[in-house]
Structure formats: structure tokens, C-alpha cells
N, C-alpha and C positions, 0 to 999 in steps of 0.2 A: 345757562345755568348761573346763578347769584353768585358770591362769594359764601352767602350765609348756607346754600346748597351743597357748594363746594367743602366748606367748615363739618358741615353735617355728615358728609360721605368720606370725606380725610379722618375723621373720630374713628367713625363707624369701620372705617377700613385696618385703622391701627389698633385698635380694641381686639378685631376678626383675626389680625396678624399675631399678636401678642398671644389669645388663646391656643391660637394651632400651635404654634412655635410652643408655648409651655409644654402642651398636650404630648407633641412630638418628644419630647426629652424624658417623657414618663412612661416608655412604653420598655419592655423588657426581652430581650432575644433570646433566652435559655428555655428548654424545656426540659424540664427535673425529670427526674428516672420516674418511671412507670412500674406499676403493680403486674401489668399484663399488657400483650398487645394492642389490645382494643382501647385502653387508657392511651398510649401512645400514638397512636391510628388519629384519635377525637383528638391530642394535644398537638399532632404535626398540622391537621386541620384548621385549630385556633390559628397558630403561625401563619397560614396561610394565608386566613383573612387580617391577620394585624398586620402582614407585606401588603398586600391588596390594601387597605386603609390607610397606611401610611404612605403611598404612594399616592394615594387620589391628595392626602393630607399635603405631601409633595406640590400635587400641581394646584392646589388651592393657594397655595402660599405662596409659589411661583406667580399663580392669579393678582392675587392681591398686591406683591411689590411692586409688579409691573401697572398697576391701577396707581398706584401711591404715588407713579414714578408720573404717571400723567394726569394726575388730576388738576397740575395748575397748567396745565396747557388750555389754550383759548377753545379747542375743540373739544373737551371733553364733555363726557353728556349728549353729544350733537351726533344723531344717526349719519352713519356715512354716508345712506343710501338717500335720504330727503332729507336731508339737514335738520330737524325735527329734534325737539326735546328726545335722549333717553330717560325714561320715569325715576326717580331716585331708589323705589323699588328695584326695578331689575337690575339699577347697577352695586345696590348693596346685594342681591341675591346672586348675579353673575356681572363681577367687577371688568374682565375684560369684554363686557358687550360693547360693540361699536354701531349694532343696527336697534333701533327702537322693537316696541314689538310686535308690532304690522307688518316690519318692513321684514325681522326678522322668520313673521308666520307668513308671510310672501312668499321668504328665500326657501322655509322648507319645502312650501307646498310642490316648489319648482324642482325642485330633488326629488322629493317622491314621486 
């Protein structure tokens, strides 16, 4: 991987960081009193999916520091499995890939 590759994915990683991290501090934990219980029902429902998204928001961010933390290591980019370029695609789509994605539709096929 270039520096200028490296440069390009370090942007793109703190940019990704900065948004969640905003996003995260704007979310709200209260659910205001209800007209009835089926308003209340749909509104503990809400709650539920903004824990559930705040959580995956969680390990995205988790994703991404630990990406930031190795992008000047000499291996990164480089599949674990045949040493091969990872595409700058999948590592801005999934920051902690370590397998290209041959190696990694390999590995699932071999699970399933």
C-alpha cells in the first residue's frame, strides 16, 4: 500500500470517526409520557432500536480506532492469508479486514 493510499484511508477513517462520535452524543434516552399504551408500546420499541444502533455505532468506532491505530504499520492493506493487496474499498467499508476478498469468500465458503 503507497503512503498516498495510506493518506487516503487515514482521512477517510477520521472523517468516519468524527461522524459517528458526533452522531453518538445526539441521541436521547427519555421517553416522554404517553397518551395511551400503544403510543408507549411503539415508543419503548423506538428505544430499542436506538440501543441496538448505538451499539453496532459502538463497535463501528471500536472498528475504526483500532484501524487508525494500525494503518502506519508496514502490514496493513496486506491479506493475512496471501499477502495480496486489501482493495481500498473494503478497508474504508470494513476498516478491521485483514483477509482481501477472495481470501475472505474462501474463508466463508469453508464455514458454510
Amino acid at each position: 500500500m503507497t503512503e498516498a493510499q495510506k493518506n487516503e484511508i487515514r482521512g477517510y477513517l477520521q472523517t468516519a470517526l468524527r461522524e459517528l462520535e458526533a452522531s453518538e452524543n445526539q441521541d436521547s434516552d427519555m421517553v416522554e409520557a404517553c397518551a395511551d399504551e400503544n403510543e408507549y408500546a411503539s415508543r419503548l420499541s423506538e428505544k430499542s432500536l436506538q440501543v441496538a444502533l448505538r451499539e453496532r455505532g459502538a463497535r463501528r468506532i471500536a472498528q475504526l480506532r483500532e484501524a487508525l491505530a494500525r494503518v502506519d504499520l508496514d502490514d496493513f492493506g496486506i491479506c493475512d492469508e496471501c499477502g495480496g493487496d486489501i482493495g481500498l474499498a473494503r478497508l474504508k467499508a470494513q476498516p478491521a479486514a485483514t483477509l482481501c476478498i477472495q481470501c475472505a469468500s474462501e474463508a466463508e465458503r469453508h464455514v458454510a
